[in-house]
C-alpha positions as CSV (number, residue, x, y, z in Angstrom):
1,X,49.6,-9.1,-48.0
2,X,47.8,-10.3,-51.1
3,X,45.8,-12.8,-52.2
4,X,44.7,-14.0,-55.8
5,X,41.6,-16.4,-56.8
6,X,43.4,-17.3,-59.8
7,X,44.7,-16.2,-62.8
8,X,43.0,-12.7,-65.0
9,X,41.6,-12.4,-61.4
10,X,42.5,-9.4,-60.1
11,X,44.5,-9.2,-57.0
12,X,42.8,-8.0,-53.6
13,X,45.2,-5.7,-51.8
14,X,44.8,-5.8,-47.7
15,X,45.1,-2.2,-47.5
16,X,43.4,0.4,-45.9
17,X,41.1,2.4,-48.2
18,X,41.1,6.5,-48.4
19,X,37.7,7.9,-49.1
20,X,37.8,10.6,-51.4
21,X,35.1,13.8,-51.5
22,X,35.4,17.2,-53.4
23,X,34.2,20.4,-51.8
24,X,33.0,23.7,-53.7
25,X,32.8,27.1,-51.7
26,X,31.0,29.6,-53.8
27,X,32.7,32.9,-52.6
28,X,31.8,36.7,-53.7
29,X,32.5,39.8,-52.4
30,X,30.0,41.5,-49.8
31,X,28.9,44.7,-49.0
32,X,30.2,44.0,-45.8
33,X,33.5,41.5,-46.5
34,X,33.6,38.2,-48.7
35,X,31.0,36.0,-48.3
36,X,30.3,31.8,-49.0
37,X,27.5,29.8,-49.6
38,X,26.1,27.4,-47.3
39,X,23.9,24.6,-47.2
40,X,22.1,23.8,-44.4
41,X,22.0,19.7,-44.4
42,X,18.6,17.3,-44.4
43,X,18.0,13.9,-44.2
44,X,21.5,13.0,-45.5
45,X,22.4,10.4,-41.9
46,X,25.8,12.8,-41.8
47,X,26.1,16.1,-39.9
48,X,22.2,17.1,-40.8
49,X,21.0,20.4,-39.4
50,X,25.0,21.6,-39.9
51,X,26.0,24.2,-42.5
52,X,28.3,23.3,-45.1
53,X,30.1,23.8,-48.6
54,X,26.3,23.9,-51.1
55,X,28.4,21.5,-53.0
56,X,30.0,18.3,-51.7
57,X,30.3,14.6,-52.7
58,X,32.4,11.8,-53.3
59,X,34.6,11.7,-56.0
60,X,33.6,8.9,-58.1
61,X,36.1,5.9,-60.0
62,X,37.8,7.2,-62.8
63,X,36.8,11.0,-61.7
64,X,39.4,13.6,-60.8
65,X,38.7,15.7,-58.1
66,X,38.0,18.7,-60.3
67,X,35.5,16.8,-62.3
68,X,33.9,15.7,-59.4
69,X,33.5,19.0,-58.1
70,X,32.2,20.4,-61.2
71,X,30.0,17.4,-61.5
72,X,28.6,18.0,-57.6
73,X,27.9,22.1,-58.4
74,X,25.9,20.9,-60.9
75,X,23.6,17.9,-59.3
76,X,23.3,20.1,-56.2
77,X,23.4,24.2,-57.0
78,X,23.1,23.9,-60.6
79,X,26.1,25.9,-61.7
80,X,28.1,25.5,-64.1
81,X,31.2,26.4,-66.0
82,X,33.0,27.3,-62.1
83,X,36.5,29.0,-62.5
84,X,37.9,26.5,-59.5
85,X,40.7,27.6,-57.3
86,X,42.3,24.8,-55.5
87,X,42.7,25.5,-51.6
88,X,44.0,22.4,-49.9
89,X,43.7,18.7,-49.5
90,X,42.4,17.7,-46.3
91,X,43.3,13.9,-44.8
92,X,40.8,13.1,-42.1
93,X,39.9,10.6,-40.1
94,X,37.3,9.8,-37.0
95,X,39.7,7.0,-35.9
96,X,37.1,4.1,-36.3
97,X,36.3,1.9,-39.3
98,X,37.8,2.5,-42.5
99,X,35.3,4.3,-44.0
100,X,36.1,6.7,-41.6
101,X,39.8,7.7,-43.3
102,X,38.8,10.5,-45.9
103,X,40.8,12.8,-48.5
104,X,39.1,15.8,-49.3
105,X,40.0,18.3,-51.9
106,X,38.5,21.7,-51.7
107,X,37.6,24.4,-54.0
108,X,36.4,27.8,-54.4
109,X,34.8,29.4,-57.3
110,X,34.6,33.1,-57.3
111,X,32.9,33.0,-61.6
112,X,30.4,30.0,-62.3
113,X,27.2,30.6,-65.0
114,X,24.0,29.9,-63.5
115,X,22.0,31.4,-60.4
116,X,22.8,28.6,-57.7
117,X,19.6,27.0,-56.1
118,X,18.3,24.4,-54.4
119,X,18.1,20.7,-56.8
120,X,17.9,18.3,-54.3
121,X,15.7,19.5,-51.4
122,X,15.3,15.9,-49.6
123,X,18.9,16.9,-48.5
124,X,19.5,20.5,-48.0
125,X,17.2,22.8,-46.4
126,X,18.3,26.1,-47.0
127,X,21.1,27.9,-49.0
128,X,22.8,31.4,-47.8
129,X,25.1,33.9,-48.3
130,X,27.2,34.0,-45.7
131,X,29.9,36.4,-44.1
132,X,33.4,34.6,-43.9
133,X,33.8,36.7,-40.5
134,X,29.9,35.5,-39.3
135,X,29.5,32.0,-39.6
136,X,26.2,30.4,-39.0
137,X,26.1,27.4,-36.5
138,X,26.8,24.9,-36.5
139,X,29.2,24.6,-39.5
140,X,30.4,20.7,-40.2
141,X,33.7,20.7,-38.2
142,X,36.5,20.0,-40.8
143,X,34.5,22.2,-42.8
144,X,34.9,24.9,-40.4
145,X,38.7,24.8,-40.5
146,X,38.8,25.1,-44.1
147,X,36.6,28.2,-43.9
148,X,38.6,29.7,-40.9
149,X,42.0,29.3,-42.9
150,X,40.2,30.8,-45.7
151,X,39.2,33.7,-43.9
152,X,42.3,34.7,-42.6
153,X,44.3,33.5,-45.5
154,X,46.7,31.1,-44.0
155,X,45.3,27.8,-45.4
156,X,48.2,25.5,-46.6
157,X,48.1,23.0,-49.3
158,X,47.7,19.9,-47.2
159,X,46.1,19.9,-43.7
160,X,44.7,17.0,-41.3
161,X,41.6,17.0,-38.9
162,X,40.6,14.3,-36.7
163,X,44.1,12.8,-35.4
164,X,45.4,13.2,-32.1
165,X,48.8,15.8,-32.9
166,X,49.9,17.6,-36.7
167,X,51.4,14.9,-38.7
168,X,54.2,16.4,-41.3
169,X,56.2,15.0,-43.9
């Protein structure tokens, strides 16, 4: 269904809206075996005191999902210039309010320019190195499935969290 207020007014689609979010892991090889970079969450209202990809955020109108995660390694790491590896689209929900249905495309970056830091303290509390075989905890959930598959290599293109069995094609 659709409705119109009139006409050059744009039409209003009663659709459900998907939530989009990019998601950079840093990753470098260890002494020990490949590691990632964490953030430890803050005063954000979502998963605080979790670790997480150091760069995350919505990807904004008009934004690809590239440019957005370039865009987030910047306002949160500062980074640049990130050689970014696509690893899978995630489509999540929590099974409540539509804000709840999310698509997330993650990253990794194994080149960038820049020493990564902390920009925004307010919301993150610490950064690390961390093994992919020795995961702090807690690590944000869907998060942790993406890092799990990308430990043991066997992360597909498309994957789903949150929904009660594997939905395929």
């Amino acid at each position: 269904m659709s409705s119109a207020a009139g006409p050059g007014t744009p039409r209003v689609l009663d659709r459900f809206v998907v939530v989009p979010a990019s998601y950079v892991f840093l990753v470098r090889d260890g002494v020990a075996g490949p590691e990632v970079l964490l953030q430890r969450r803050q005063n954000t209202g979502y998963m605080d005191d979790h670790w997480a990809a150091a760069a995350a955020g919505h990807v904004e109108q008009g934004e690809t999902a590239y440019e957005a995660a370039r865009r987030e390694a910047v306002e949160e790491i500062d980074v640049h210039d990130l050689d970014l590896a696509f690893l899978t689209a995630m489509q999540r929900t929590r099974g409540g309010e539509p804000i709840d249905e999310r698509i997330d495309f993650f990253f990794t970056a194994r080149s960038w320019t820049g020493e990564p830091r902390i920009v925004e303290p307010a919301k993150c509390a610490e950064l690390r190195w961390c093994r992919l075989d020795a995961l702090p905890d807690p690590v944000v959930p869907h998060e942790r499935a993406v890092l799990d598959g990308l430990r043991a290599g066997t992360t597909p293109p498309y994957t789903t969290f949150g929904f009660d069995a594997p939905r395929e094609g």
